[in-house]
C-alpha positions as CSV (number, residue, x, y, z in Angstrom):
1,X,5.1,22.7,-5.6
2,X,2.7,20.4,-7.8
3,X,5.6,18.3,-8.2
4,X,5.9,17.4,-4.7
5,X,2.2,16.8,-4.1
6,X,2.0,14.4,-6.9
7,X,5.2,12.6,-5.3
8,X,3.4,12.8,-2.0
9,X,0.4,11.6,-3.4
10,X,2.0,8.6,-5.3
11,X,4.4,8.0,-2.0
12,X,0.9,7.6,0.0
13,X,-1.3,5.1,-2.5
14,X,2.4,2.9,-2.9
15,X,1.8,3.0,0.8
16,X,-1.8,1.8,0.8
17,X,-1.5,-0.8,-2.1
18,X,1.6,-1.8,0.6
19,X,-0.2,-2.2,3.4
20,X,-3.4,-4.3,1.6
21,X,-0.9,-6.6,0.1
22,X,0.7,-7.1,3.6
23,X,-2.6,-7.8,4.9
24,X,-3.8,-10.2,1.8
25,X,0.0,-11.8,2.3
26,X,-0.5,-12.4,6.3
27,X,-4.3,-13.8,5.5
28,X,-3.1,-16.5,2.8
29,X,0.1,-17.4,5.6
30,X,-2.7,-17.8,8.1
31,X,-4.4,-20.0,6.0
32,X,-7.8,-17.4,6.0
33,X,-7.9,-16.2,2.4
């Protein structure tokens, strides 16, 4: 049970690190950042 909400847990902040360096990644191509 712990198990699987530390893999959820890791699954979601991989997730959110994701999505800022998407953002970051899309602001630099845009010439913004």
């Amino acid at each position: 049970m712990v198990a699987m909400e530390t893999k959820l847990e890791i699954h979601r902040f991989r997730g959110r690190v994701n999505l800022s360096t998407q953002i970051q990644d899309s602001l630099q191509a845009a010439g913004i950042f």
